[in-house]
N, C-alpha and C positions, 0 to 999 in steps of 0.2 A: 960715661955721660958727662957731659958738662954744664956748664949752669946758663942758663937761659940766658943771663946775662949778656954772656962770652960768644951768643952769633953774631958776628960779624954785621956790623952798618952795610954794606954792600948787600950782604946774601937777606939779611931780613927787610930792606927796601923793596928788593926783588920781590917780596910772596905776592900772590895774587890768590891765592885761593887757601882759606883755611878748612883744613875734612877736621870733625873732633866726635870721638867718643861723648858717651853721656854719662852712663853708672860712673859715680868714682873723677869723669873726669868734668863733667861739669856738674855734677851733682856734690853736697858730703852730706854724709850720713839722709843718705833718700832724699832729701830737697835742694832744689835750684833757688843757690844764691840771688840775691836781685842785682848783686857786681856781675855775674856770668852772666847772667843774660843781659845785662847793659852791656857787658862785653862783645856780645853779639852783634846788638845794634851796632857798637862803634866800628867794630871793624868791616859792618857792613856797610856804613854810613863813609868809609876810609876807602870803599872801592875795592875792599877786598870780598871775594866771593866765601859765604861759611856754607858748609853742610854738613850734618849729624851725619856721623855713620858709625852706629847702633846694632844691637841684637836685641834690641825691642819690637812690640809687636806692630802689625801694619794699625789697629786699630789708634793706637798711641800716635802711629808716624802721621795718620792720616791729618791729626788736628797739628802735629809739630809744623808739618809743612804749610798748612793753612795762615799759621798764628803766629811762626816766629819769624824773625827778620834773617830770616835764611833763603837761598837758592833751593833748597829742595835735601832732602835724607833719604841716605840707603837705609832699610831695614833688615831684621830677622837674618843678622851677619850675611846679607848680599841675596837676599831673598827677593828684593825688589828696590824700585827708586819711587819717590812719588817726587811730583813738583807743580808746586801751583803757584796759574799761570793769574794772580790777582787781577790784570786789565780785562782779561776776557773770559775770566772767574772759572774757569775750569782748571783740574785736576789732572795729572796728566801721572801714570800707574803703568809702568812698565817691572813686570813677572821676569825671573829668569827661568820656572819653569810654568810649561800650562795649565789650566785647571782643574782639566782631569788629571794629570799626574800629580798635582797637590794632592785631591783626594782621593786616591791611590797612596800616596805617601802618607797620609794620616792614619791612614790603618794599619801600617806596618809599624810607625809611631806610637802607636796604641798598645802594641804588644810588646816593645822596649819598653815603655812608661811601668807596666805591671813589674816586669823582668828588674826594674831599677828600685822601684818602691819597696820591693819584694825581699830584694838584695842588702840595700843602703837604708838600714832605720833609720829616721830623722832627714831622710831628706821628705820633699814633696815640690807635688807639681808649681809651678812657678803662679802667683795669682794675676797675671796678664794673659795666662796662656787662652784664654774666651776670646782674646783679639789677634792672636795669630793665625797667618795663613798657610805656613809654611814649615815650622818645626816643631821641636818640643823642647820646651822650658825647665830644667829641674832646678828649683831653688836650692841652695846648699846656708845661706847666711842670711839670703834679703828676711824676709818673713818668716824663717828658724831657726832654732839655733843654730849656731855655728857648726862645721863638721867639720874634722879633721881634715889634714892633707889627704891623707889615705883614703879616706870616702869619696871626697872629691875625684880623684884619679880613678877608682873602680866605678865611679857614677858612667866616665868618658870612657870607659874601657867598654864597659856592657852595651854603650852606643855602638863603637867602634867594633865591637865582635859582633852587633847583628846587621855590618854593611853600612853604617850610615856615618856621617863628619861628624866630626865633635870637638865643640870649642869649650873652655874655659873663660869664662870672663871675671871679672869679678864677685860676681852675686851668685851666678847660672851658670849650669853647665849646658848648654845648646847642642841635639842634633838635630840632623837631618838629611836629607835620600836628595845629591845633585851634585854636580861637580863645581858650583858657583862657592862666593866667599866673597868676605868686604872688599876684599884689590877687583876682583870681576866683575864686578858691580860698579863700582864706582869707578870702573875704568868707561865702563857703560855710562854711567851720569854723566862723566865729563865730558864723553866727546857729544854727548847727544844735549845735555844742555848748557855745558860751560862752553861746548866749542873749542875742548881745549883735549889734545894729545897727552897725557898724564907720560907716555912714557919714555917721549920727548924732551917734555917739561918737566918731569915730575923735582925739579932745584926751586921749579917758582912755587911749591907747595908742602904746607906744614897740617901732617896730621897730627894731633894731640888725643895720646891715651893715656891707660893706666893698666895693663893685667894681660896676661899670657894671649888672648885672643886678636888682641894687637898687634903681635909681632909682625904678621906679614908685611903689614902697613910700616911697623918703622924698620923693615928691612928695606921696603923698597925705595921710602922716599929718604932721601940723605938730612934732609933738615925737619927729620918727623921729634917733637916734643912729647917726653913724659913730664905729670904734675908728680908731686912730690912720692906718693903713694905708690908706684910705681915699684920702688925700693924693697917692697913687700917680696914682691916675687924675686928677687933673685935668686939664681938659680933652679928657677923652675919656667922661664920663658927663654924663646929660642932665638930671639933678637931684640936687643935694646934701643931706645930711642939715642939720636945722636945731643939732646939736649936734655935737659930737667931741668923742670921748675922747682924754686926751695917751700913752696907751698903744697897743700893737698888738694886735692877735687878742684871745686868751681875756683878756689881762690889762685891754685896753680894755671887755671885756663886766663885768670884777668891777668897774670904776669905775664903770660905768654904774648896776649893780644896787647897787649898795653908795649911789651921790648919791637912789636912788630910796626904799630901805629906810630911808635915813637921816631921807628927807624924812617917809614914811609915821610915823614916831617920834617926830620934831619936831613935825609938826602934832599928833600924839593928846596929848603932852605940852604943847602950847599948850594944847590945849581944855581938858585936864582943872582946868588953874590958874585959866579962865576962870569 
């Protein structure tokens, strides 16, 4: 990983679309900076397009999308997109799966949930999980104590032995019954509301994470950003970002946005001398 610094004037002119994690990476220690989210603004105020994409729940995304200066967030690690459309005040909630097979899938969640509580002392249910649509939450850190690596991995095992996906994120360990995930999802957001081929493109776009649930995303895109926290996990995620920030959480996401905005300003300011 290299230092955020060290992208290139060229390739960080280029972005046009920031995706970013939330826990850990715009978040520290459970609260959003007031720099990270003026980070938000600016790069959205810079013409760069931002979207959360998250393992939080739809009740959370639903006000995210409303309230922040964002294009719209993936939820519930690719569970859905929401995007609202502020001129003509509708909400626009695209599912990857139907709603009978949500509640279908809750109930076979219900019986992992016993099978995990049961197993793993100290963990518990995630305190958002009243706003989710789509999986199940175990808290391992946010609102418990802390729990070993070892808990943590048998938390996602017990998911994964009764059929269902299982992420690691930083706080929570996420399953859930569908073949989707944050890259399917958000390959869905982009071309349906960015109008943009991600896998085409995916040089003009910078995701920024923190924690093993990430990985897909900084596998796929080449100029994907980790914040400093990132570091935690080594050797326990499956692909690294190709950059890091020398900061943690929210304050690693305003480096980020800050070496991007800076860039977008330096190149216009080359051109216009040219």
């Amino acid at each position: 990983m290299k230092p955020v610094a060290a992208m290139p004037l060229d390739v960080a002119a280029r972005i046009s679309v920031v995706l970013t994690d939330i826990d850990d990476t715009l978040t520290n220690e459970g609260r959003l900076p007031a720099a990270a989210y003026a980070a938000l603004e600016r790069l959205s105020e810079a013409g760069i397009a931002v979207a959360p994409i998250t393992g939080r729940p739809a009740g959370w995304c639903d006000m995210i999308a409303r309230m922040w200066p964002i294009a719209g967030v993936v939820g519930e690690n690719g569970a859905f997109y929401f995007s609202y459309d502020a001129q003509g005040r509708r909400m626009r909630r695209v599912f990857a799966i139907p709603a009978e097979q949500r509640a279908a899938d809750r109930a076979r969640l219900e019986q992992l949930r016993e099978r995990i509580l049961a197993a793993v002392p100290g963990a518990a249910v995630s305190a958002d999980q009243l706003y989710r649509e789509a999986d199940l939450a175990i808290d391992f850190c946010e609102d418990v104590p802390a729990l070993p690596p070892e808990d943590v991995d048998r938390i996602k095992r017990i998911f994964e032995e009764g059929g269902a996906v299982a992420k690691i994120s930083s706080i929570h360990v996420n399953g859930w019954f569908g073949s989707y995930d944050k890259l399917s999802m958000t390959r869905r957001f982009a071309a349906e509301i960015l109008n943009m081929d991600i896998d085409a493109e995916r040089e003009r776009v910078v995701f920024a994470g923190d924690s093993p649930n990430d990985a897909p995303m900084f596998a796929f895109f080449p100029n994907a950003c980790g914040v400093a926290n990132v570091r935690r996990f080594a050797g326990r995620i499956e692909a690294e970002p190709a950059y890091v920030a020398s900061s943690e959480g929210g304050f690693g996401f305003v480096e980020i946005a800050d070496r991007l905005i800076e860039a977008r300003s330096e190149a216009a300011r080359r051109g216009a001398a040219e």
